[in-house]
N, C-alpha and C positions, 0 to 999 in steps of 0.2 A: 516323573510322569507315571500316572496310572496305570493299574494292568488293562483296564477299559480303553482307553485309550488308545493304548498299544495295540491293541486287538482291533480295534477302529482302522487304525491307519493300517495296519496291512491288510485286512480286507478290504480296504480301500484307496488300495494305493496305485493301480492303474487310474483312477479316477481323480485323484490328489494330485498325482505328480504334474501336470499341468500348470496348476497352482503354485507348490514350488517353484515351477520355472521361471513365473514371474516375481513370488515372494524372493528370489534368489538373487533377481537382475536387478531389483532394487537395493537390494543389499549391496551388491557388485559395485552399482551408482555412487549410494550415501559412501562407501569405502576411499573410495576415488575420489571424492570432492575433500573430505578429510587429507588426503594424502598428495590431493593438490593445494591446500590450505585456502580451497575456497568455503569450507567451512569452521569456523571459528575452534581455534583448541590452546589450553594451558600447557605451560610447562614449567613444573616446579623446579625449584634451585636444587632441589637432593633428587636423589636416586628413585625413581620412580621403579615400582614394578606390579605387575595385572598378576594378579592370578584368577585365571578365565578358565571359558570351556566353552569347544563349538554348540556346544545343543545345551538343552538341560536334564536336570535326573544329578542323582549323587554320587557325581566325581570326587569327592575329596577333596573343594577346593576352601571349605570351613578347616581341616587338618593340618591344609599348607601353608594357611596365613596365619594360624596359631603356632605353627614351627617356625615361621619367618621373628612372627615376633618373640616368640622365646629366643631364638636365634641373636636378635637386636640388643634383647636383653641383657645376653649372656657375654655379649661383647660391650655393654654401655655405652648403646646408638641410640640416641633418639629416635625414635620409631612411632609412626602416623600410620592409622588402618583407616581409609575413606569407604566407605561401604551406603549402599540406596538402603541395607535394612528395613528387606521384604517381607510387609505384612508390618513395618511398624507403624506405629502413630505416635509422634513425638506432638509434646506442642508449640515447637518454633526448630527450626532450619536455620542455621546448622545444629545439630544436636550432639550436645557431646555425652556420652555416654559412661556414667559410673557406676562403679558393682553394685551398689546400691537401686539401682533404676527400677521399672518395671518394665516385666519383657514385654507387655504389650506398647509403653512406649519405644523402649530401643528396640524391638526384636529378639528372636532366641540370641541367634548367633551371634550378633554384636554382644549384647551382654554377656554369653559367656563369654566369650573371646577379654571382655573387659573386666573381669573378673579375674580372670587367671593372670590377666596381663592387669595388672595396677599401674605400674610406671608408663603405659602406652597410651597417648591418646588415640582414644577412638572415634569417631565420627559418622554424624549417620546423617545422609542428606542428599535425594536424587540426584542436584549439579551437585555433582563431585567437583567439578572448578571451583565452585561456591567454597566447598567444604576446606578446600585445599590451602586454600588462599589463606584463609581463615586460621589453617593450622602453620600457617610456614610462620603466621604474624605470630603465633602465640605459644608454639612449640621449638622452631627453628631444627625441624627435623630434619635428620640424615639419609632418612629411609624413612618413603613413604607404599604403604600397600594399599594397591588400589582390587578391592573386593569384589568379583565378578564384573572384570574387566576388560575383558578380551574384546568387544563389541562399544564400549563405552570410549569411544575416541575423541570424544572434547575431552579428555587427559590425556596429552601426551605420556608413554612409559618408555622408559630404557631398557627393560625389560620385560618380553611377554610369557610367561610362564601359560599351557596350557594344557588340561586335564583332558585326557578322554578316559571312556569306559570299556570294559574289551570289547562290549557291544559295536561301539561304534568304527570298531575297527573289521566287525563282521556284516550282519545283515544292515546293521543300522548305520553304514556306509553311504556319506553323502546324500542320506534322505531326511532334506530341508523342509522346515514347516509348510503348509501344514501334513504332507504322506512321512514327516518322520518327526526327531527332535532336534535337528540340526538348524541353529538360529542363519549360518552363514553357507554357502556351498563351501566343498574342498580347499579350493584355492584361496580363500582366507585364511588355510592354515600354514601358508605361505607367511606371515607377520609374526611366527613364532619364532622363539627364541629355544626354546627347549620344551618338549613333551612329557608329561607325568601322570602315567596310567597308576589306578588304584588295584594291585592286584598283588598276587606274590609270587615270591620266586617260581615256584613250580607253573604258577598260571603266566607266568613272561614266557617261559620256556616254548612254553604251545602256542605264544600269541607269534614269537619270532617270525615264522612265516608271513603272516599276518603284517607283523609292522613295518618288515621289508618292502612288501609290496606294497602299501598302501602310506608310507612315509619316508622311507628313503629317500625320494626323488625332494625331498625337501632340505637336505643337509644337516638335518639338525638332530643332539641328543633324545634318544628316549630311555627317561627312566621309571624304576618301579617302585612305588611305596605302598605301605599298608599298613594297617589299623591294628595295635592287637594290645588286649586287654592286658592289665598286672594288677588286678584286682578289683574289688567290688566293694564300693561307698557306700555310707545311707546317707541320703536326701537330708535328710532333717538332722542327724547332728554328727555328720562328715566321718562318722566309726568308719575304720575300714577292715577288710577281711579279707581273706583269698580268695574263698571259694563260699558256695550254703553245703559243703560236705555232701552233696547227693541230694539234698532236698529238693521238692519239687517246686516249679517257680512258672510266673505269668509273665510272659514277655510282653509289653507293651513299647510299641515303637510309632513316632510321629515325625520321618524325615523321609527322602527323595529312595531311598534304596531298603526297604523293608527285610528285605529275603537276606542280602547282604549282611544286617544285623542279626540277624538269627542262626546263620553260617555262624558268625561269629562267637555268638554266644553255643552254640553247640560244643563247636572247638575245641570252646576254651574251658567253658564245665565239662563235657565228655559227655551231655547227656541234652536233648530236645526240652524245649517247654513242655509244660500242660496245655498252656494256648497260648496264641500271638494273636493280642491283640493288636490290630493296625489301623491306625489312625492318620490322615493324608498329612502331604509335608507341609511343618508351619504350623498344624492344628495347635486352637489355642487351647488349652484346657480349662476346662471349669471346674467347681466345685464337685457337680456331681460326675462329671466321668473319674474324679478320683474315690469318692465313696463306691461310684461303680464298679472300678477295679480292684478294690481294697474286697470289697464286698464277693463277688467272682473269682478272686485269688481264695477267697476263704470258704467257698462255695468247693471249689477245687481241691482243696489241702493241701492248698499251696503257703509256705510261710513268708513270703516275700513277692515282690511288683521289681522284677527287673527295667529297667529303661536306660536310653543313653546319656549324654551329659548334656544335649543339646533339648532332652525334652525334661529336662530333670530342672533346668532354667526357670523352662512354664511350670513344673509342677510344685517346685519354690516351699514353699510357708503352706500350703492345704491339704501336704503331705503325710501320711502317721510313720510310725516307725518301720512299717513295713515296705517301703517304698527304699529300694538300693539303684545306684547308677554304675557302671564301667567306669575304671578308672582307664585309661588310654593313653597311650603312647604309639605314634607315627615310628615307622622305621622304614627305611630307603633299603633297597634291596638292589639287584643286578642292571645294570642298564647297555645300550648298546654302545656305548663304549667301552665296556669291558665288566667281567663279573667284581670284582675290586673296585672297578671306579662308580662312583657313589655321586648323588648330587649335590651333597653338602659341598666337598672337592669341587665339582663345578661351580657352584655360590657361591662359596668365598673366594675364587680367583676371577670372578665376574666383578662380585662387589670393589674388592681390591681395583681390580683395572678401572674402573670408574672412579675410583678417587686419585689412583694415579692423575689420569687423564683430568681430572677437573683442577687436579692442584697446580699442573704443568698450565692448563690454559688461565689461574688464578693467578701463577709468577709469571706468561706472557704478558697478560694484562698489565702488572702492577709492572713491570719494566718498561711497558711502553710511557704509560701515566709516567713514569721516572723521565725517562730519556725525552719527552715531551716537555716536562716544567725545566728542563734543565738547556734543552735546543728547540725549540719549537720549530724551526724549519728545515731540522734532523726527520722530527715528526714527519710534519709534511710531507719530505721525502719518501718516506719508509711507506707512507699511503698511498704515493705515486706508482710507487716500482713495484 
């Protein structure tokens, strides 16, 4: 979300919240008919999990599905990312997406994700039931990740994973479209399974307050993950390097959290851009805003065009050598269940108990199918009683 925007709705949020009220109760309704199964929903034969978020803006939730599926990976799970792939243009539905693609047909984020992850199929296509169906025929995955999904309830999940931002656990508290960015009111956060704020240790600390009171009452883990670089790529032919030694450099950034990225990049060089360029999330890039940058970096004397991984997708093949990206690694930090206990811990004895449980209900089955061809009015019994 915009700074414009944002400045919109709190100058005008005695005046919005009305709207809400109602943008809210319909929310409330469509929840309910889902959760009375008077609205139609799938359910895949594997491990379903959302990784969602009540509002929008850049939670982290392109990080967690690339750790899940590294995750998949690293244990040899077949592994399914169903994603709507905002801003693509595919030309047929379902779309499967390979490193090869172009990001204007899959999207940034599906193509990177599908890149880094080769053994995963990816998938891009509004019905996500469409998509899914499609993938159980032709992948027979274990684990499928459904892509901003917390709200997309024609797919049933077994697990809802959901992202906030420390924002939204302060002013931007329960203020639903259109006086905030909150897609759903509070008590939708009631269908989570576990909470995953984007921040770090030091920033959990201060949020504590905070997420007592404003999540507690819900039972569920909240933990902390973050972003942090280990070094800097070039675009164009993948050299990598620590650091630019002190050099001065153009930040340019095209995702949901701008200010965030530049935190970042401070950090971790020790030293501010010359400029940050910012361009909105999704921005596709052309030809010329990258001669424009190249041109402005060297306007500046600057020897390099910083950007992320996810805008370094768009900016692909029309890059020169001057163009570097973040190389990035996610790390799980402290959570309220204890500063040691991590979310990976939680994930793998979630996963686990779900294959338990589906193996047990798999030898129910096949014992009953047994003790049925062998008495059949043992059977019968057994469905009496």
């Amino acid at each position: 979300m915009s700074e414009t925007v944002t400045h919109v709705q709190r100058a005008l949020y005695p005046l919005l919240r009305p709207f809400s009220w109602v943008y809210g109760g319909v929310m409330r309704v469509r929840a309910g008919l889902y959760r009375r199964g008077l609205l139609p929903s799938w359910e895949a034969p594997a491990l379903t999990v959302s990784v969602g978020n009540i509002g929008w803006g850049g939670s982290g939730k392109t990080p967690v599905a690339d750790w899940l599926l590294g995750w998949a990976e690293s244990r040899s799970i077949p592994v399914v990312l169903l994603t709507r792939g905002y801003r693509a243009k595919p030309k047929h539905l379902p779309y499967e997406v390979k490193p090869g693609a172009l990001a204007e047909e899959a999207g940034d984020e599906p193509l990177m994700l599908a890149r880094a992850h080769e053994n995963a199929l990816v998938l891009v296509d509004p019905d996500r039931a469409r998509a899914g169906r499609l993938a159980v025929q032709k992948a027979r995955p274990e684990l499928i990740i459904l892509d901003d999904g917390f709200q997309h309830m024609a797919v049933q999940r077994h697990v809802n994973l959901v992202l906030l931002r420390p924002e939204d656990l302060r002013e931007g508290w329960n203020r639903v479209i259109p006086a905030g960015s909150w897609r759903e009111p509070e008590a939708a956060l009631g269908r989570a399974d576990a909470f995953l704020i984007k921040v770090g240790p030091k920033g959990f600390a201060l949020l504590k307050p905070r997420i007592l009171e404003r999540l507690s009452r819900f039972g569920k883990p909240v933990f902390s993950f973050r972003l942090a670089p280990t070094g800097l790529r070039s675009v164009v032919g993948g050299e990598t390097v620590r650091d630019f030694e002190g050099a001065p450099y153009l930040l340019a950034t095209g995702v949901g959290d701008p200010a965030q990225v530049r935190a970042t990049a401070e950090a971790y060089l020790g030293y501010p851009p010359k400029k940050h360029k910012v361009f909105r999330d999704h921005h596709t890039y052309s030809k010329q805003d990258v001669l424009d940058l190249a041109e402005e970096a060297a306007r500046l004397g600057c020897a390099a065009v910083l950007c992320t991984p996810k805008d370094a997708v768009k900016l692909g093949a029309m890059c020169t050598e001057v163009f570097w990206q973040f190389d990035l690694s996610l790390e799980f930090g402290p959570s309220t269940l204890g500063e040691k206990a991590k979310f990976t811990t939680w994930w793998d004895r979630r996963y686990d108990s779900f294959r338990l449980r589906r193996a047990d209900r798999a030898e129910h089955a096949a014992d009953y199918k047994a003790r049925h061809r062998a008495d059949p009015s043992s059977a019968k019994g057994d469905d009496n009683g």
